[in-house]
C-alpha positions in Angstrom: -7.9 1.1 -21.3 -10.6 -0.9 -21.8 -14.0 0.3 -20.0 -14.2 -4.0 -18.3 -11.0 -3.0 -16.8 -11.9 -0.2 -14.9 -15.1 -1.3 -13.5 -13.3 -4.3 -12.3 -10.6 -1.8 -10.4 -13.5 0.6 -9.7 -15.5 -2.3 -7.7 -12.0 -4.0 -6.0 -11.9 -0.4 -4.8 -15.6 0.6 -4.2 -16.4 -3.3 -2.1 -13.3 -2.9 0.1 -15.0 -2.1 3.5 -12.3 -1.4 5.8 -10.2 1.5 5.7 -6.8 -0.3 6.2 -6.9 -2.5 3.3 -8.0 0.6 0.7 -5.3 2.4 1.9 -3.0 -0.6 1.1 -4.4 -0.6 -2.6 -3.7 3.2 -2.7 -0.1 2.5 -1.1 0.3 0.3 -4.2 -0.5 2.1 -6.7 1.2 5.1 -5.2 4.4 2.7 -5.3 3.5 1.6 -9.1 3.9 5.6 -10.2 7.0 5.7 -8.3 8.3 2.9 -10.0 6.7 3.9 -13.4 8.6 7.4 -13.0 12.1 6.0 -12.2 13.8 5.4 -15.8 16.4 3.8 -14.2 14.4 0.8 -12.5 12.9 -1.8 -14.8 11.6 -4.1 -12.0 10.2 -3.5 -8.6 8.8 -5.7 -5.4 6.0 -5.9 -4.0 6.1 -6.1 -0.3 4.7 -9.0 1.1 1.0 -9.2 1.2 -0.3 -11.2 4.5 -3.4 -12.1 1.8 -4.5 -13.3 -1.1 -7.3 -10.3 -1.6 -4.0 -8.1 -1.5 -1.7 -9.7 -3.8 -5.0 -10.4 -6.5 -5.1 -6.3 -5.8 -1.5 -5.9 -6.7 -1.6 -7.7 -9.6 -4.6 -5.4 -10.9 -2.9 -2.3 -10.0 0.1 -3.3 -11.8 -2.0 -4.2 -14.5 -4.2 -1.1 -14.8 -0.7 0.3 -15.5 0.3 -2.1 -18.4 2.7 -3.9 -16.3 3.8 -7.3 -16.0 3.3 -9.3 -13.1 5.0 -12.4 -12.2 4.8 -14.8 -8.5 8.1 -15.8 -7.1 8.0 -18.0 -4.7 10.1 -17.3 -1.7 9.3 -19.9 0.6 12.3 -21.4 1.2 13.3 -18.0 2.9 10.1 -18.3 4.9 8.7 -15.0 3.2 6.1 -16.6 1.1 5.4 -15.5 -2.3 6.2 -12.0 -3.6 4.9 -9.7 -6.9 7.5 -9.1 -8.9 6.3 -6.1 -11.3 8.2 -5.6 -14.7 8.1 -2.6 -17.3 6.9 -3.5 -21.3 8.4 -1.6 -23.7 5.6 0.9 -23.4 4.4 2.1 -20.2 1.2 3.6 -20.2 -0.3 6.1 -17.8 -4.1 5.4 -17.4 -6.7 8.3 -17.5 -7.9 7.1 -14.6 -6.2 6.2 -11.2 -7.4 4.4 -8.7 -7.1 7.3 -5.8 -9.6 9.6 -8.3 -12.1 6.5 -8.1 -15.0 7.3 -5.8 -15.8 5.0 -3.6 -19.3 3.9 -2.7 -20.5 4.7 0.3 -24.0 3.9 2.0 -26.1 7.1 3.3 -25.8 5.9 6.6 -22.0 6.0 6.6 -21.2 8.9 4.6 -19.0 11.0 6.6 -16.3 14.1 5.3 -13.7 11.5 5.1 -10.5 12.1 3.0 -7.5 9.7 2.8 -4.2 11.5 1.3 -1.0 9.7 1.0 1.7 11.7 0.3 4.6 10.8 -1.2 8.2 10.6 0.6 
């Protein structure tokens, strides 16, 4: 992977300032090594992402994997667009994930916060 690409993800990650959205981008990328796992699947959904900041962040995260990523447009259902995530021939595993990125945090917020998301 080149270094670019992960100080792009690094600051998506490290600028998000409310806790709900970073643990959506973990969510997704916890859902991208599901998928990434699973021989059997070759394509997977997004869920719908009520913004733009989310879907550009599920795009990356796919990405930082070596996935495809492709819009479809599900507006005639009323659902709006989804991410529709495809393997390549060769899937890679990056050697670093986005849950082992620090995030930044001023001095006058740093608290003993840890977010785990476990898988179901």
């Amino acid at each position: 992977m080149f270094m670019a690409e992960i100080t792009e993800l690094h600051l998506l990650c490290s600028n998000i300032q409310i806790i709900p959205t970073f643990i959506s981008v973990l969510r997704m990328e916890l859902d991208i090594q599901k998928f990434i796992q699973n021989p059997e699947q070759h394509q997977f959904e997004f869920q719908h992402f009520p913004t733009s900041y989310l879907r550009l962040a599920a795009h990356r995260v796919a990405q930082h994997y070596g996935l495809q990523t492709m819009v479809l447009d599900n507006s005639s259902d009323g659902q709006g667009t989804r991410i529709l995530v495809k393997k390549l021939t060769e899937v890679k595993h990056p050697s670093v994930s986005l849950s082992d990125v620090p995030t930044k945090v001023s001095e006058t917020e740093k608290q003993d916060v840890k977010i785990v998301l476990k898988q179901a």
